[in-house]
C-alpha positions in Angstrom: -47.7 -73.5 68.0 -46.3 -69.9 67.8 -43.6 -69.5 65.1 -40.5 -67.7 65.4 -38.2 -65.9 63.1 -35.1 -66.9 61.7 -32.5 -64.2 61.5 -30.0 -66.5 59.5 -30.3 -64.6 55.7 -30.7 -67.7 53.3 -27.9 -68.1 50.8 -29.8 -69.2 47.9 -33.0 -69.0 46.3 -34.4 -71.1 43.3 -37.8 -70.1 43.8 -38.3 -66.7 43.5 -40.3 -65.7 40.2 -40.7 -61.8 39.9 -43.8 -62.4 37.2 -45.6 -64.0 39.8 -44.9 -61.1 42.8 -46.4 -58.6 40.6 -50.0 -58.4 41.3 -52.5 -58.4 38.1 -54.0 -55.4 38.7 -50.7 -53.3 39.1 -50.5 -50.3 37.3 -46.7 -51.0 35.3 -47.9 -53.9 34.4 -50.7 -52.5 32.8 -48.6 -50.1 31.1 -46.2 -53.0 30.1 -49.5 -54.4 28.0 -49.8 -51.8 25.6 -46.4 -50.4 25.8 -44.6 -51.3 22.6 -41.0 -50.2 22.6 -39.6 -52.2 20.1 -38.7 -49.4 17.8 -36.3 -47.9 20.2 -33.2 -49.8 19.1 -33.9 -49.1 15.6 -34.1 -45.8 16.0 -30.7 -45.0 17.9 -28.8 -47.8 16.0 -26.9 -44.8 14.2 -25.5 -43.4 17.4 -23.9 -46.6 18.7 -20.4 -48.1 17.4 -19.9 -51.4 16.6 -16.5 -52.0 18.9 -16.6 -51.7 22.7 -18.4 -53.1 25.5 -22.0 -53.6 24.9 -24.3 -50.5 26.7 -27.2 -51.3 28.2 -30.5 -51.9 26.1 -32.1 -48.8 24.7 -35.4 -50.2 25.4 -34.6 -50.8 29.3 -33.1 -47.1 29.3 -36.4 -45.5 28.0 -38.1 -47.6 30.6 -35.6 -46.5 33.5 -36.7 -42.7 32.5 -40.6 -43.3 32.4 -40.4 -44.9 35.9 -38.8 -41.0 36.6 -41.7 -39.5 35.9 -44.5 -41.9 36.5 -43.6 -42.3 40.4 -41.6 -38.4 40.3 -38.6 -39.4 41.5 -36.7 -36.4 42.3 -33.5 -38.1 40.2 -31.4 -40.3 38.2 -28.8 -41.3 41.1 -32.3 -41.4 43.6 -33.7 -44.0 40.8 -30.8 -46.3 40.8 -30.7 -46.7 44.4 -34.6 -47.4 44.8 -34.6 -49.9 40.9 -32.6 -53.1 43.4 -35.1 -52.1 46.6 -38.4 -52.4 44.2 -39.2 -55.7 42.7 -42.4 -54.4 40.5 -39.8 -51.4 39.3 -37.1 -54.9 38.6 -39.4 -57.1 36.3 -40.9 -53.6 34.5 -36.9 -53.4 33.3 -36.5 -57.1 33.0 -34.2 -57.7 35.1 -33.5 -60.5 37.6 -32.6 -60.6 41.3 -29.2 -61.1 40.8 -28.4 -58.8 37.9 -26.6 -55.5 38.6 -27.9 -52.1 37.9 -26.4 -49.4 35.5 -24.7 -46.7 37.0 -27.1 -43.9 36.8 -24.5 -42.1 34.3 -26.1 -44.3 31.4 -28.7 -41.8 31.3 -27.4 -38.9 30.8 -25.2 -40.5 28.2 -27.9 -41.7 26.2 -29.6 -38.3 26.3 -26.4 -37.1 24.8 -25.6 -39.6 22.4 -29.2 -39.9 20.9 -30.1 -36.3 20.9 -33.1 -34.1 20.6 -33.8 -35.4 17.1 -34.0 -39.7 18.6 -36.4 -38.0 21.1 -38.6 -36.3 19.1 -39.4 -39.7 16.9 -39.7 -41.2 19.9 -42.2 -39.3 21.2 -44.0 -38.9 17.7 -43.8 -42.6 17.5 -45.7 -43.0 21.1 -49.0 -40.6 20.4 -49.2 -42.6 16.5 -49.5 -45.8 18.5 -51.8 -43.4 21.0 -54.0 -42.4 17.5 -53.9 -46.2 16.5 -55.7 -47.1 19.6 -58.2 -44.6 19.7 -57.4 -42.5 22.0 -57.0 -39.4 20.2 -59.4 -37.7 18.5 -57.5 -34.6 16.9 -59.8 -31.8 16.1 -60.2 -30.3 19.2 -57.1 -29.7 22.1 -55.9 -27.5 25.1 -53.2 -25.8 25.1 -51.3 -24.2 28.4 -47.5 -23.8 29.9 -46.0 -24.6 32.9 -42.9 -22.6 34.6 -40.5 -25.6 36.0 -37.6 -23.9 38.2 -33.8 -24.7 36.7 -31.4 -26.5 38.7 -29.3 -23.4 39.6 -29.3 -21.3 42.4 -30.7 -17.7 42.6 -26.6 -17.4 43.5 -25.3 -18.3 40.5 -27.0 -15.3 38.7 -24.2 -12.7 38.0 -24.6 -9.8 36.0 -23.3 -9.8 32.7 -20.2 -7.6 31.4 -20.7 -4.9 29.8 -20.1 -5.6 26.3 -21.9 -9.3 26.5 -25.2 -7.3 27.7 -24.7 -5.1 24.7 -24.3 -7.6 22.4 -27.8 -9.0 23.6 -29.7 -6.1 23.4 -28.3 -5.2 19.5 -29.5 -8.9 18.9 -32.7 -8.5 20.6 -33.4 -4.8 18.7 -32.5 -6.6 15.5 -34.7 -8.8 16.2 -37.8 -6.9 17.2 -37.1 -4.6 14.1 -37.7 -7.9 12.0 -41.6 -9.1 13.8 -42.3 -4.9 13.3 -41.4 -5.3 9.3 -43.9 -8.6 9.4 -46.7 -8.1 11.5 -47.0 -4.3 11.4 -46.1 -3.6 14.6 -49.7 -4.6 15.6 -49.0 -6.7 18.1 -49.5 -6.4 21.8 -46.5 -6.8 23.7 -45.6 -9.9 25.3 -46.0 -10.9 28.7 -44.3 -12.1 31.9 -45.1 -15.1 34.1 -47.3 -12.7 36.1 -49.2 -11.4 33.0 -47.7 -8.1 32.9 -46.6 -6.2 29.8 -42.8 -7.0 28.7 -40.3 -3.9 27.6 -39.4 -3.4 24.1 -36.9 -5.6 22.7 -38.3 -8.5 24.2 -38.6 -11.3 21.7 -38.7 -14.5 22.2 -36.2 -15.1 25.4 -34.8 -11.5 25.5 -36.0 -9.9 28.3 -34.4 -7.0 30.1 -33.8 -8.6 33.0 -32.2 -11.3 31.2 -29.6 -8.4 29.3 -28.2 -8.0 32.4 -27.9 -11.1 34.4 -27.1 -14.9 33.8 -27.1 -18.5 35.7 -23.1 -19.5 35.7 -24.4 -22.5 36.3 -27.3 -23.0 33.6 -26.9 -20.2 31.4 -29.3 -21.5 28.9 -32.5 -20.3 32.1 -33.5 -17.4 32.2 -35.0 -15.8 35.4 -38.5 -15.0 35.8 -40.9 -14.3 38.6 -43.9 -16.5 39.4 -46.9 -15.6 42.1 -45.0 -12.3 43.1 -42.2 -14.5 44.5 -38.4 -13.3 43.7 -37.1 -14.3 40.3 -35.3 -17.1 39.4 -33.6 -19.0 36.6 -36.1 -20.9 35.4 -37.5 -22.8 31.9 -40.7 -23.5 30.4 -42.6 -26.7 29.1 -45.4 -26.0 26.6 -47.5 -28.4 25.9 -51.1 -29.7 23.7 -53.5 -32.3 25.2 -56.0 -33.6 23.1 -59.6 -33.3 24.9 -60.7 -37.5 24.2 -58.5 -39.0 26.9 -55.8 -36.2 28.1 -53.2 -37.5 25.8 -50.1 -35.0 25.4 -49.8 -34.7 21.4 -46.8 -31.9 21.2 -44.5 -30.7 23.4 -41.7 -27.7 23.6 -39.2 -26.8 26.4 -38.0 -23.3 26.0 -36.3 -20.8 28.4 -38.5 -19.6 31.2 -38.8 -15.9 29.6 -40.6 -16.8 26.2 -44.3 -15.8 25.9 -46.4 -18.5 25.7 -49.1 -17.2 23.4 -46.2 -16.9 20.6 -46.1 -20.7 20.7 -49.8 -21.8 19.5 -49.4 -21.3 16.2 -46.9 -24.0 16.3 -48.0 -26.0 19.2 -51.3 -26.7 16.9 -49.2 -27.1 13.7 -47.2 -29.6 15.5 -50.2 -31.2 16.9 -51.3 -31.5 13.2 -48.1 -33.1 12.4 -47.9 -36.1 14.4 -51.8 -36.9 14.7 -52.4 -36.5 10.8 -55.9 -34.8 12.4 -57.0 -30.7 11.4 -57.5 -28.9 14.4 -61.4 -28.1 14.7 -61.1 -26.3 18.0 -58.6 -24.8 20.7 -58.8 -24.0 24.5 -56.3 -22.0 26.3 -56.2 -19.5 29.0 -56.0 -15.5 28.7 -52.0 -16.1 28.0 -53.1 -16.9 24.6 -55.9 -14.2 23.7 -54.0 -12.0 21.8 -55.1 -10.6 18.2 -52.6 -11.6 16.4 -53.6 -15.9 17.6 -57.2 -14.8 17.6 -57.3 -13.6 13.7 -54.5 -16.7 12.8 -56.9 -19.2 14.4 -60.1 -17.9 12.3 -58.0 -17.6 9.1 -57.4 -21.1 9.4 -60.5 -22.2 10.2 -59.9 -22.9 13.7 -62.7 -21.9 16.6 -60.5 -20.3 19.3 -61.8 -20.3 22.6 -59.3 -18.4 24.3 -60.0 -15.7 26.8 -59.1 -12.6 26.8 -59.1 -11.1 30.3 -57.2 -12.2 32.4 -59.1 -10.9 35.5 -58.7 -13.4 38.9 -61.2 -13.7 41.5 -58.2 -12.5 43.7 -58.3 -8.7 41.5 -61.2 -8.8 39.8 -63.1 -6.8 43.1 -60.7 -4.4 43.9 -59.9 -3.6 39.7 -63.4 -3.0 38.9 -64.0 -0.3 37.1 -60.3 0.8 36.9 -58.7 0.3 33.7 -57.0 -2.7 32.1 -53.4 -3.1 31.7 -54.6 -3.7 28.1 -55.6 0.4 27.9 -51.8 1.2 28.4 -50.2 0.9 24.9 -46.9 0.1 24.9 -44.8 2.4 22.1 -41.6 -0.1 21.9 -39.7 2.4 19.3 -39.3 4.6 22.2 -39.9 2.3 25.0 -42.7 4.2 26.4 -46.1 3.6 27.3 -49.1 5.7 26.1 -52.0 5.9 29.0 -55.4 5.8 28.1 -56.0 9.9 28.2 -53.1 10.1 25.5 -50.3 10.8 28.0 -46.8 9.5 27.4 -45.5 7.3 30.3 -41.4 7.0 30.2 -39.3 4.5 32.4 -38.6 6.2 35.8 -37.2 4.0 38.1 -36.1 -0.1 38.6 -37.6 -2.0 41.6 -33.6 -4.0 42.7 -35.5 -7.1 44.1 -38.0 -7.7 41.8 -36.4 -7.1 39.1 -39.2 -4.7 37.4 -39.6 -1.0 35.8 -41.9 1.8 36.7 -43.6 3.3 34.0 -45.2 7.1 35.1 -46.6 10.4 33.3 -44.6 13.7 34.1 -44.8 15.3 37.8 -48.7 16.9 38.1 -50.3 15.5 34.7 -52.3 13.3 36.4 -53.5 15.1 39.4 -55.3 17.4 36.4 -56.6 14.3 34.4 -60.3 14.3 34.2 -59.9 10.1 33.9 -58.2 9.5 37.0 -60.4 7.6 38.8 -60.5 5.3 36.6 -56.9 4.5 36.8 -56.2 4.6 40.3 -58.1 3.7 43.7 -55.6 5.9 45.7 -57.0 8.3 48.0 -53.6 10.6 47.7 -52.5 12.6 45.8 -49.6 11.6 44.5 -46.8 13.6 42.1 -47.0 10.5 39.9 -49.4 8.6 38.0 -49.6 5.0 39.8 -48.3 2.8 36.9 -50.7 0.6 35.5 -48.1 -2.6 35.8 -44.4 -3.8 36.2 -42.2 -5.1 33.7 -39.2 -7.1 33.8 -36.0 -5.2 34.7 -33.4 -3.7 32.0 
């Protein structure tokens, strides 16, 4: 006999049992076996009262923002309004059918109340429960950065008053004066998201087009360009993953300005740190390949395989045989680039939209140079020396 449906919604039910609708073989409740979060209460005991109404366990909140990145749920109000839809997402957090969720504030008030410090343990705590199980191995890790675009609109960006910007830039000198006096000015410069030399006074997130312009809305971003898009405020995660099983050992958000190859030294220090292992040997991309990380890593007894070219399949055919951005040494004293024939290259004009400087010889030097053609593939004959890359905008 054919059944049919009843639309009447039952009132009551005694018999659901949410251990038994998860299926063995689902991945959170795999996690849920080896995930040991006891700890978390006693870590952020200090940050909580002991009058009030009672918040919400610290355990369930740590769970509530790994189900955020495990499924990539685009945000904390998004998560809330999918936990009472998803009954695998209901027993991971322990709750029942009939519980109510959290607002999706509790979040960012935890954030706040237990601070970067709470976090930090936290995470140190996961990868020593990560080392206990075997699962990292220590002596030998990659190392790489990603770009992750801010929550603020390219809109928000305003330039900055006069006497802000020139605040930033007598910080910024101040600054750059200081790595000259310790590393003998024997650095190369640092780069930009697209791999190009940075201006001088860049250090850290200084960079020129960060002197004159700021987010209203996240301040703390700073705007970069990625894959010749335009710029925008953006930060950057930096991260080490040890090479036995992919396990992420340290970790650093900084703005979206700051040269990644200035973090190794202390991306593998902090790797060091938390693992209690000596790093043997470290892999990163041509970000990292600079002189000052290459001698660091062999004084410490550290095999570095980083590389140092960053030619692309994209560039590397139509760069042949021309010189490398690397031949133009930047003179930050002066803010000048020196080209490979000896000629000095001054700042001569700002690209508005992206946000870059052109760096050229004097009108007719290099129509006379006998090392042209290997700086240029132009068939004109131009009254200025193409330059041999963009920085950010000052």
């Amino acid at each position: 006999m054919m059944g049919e449906r009843d639309p009447q919604a039952p009132l009551w039910s005694y018999r659901v049992n949410l251990e038994k609708r998860v299926r063995c073989d689902h991945p959170l409740r795999q996690i849920n076996e080896v995930l040991d979060l006891g700890f978390v209460g006693e870590q952020v005991a200090h940050t909580y009262g002991r009058r009030g109404n009672k918040s919400v366990p610290p355990e369930v909140i740590l769970r509530m923002m790994l189900l955020l990145f495990l499924d990539d749920i685009k945000s904390e109000r998004e998560l809330m309004r999918i936990i009472p839809e998803r009954l695998d997402y209901m027993w991971f957090l322990g709750y029942g059918l009939d519980d109510e969720i959290p607002d999706h504030s509790v979040l960012s008030k935890a954030r706040k109340r237990w601070g970067q410090e709470v976090f930090v343990t936290l995470f140190s705590r996961v990868v020593h429960q990560c080392v206990e199980a075997g699962l990292v191995e220590g002596s030998k890790i990659h190392v790489d950065a990603s770009l992750v675009d801010a929550n603020a609109s390219l809109h928000s960006v305003k330039p900055l008053k006069a006497e802000v910007a020139a605040a930033i830039r007598h910080t910024a000198q101040e600054q750059l004066q200081k790595l000259d006096e310790q590393d003998g000015n024997d650095e190369e410069p640092p780069s930009d998201a697209g791999g190009k030399a940075a201006p001088a006074g860049e250090v850290g997130k200084f960079y020129k087009a960060n002197r004159q312009f700021r987010s209203t809305t996240d301040p703390d971003a700073t705007l970069v360009r990625q894959g010749g898009l335009k710029s925008r405020p953006r930060y950057k995660t930096h991260r080490v993953v040890d090479d036995a099983y992919e396990i992420i050992t340290a970790v650093e958000t900084t703005t979206g300005a700051v040269d990644e190859g200035q973090r190794l030294l202390d991306l593998i220090q902090a790797h060091a740190d938390v693992t209690q292992q000596e790093v043997e040997t470290v892999i990163a991309d041509s970000r990292y390949g600079t002189t000052r990380n290459l001698i660091a890593c062999q004084v410490q007894g550290i095999r570095p395989h980083l590389a140092v070219l960053a030619e692309t399949q994209a560039t590397a055919g139509r760069r042949d045989k021309i010189y490398p951005e690397r031949m133009f040494v930047y003179q930050p004293r002066n803010n000048t680039y020196l080209c490979p024939a000896g000629g000095i290259m001054p700042p001569r004009r700002c690209h508005p939209k992206r946000l870059t400087w052109e760096y050229v010889t004097t009108k007719g030097t290099c129509l006379l140079c006998h090392l042209r053609a290997f700086c240029t593939r132009s068939q004109e004959r131009p009254n200025h020396s193409p330059p041999p890359g963009s920085v950010p905008a000052g």
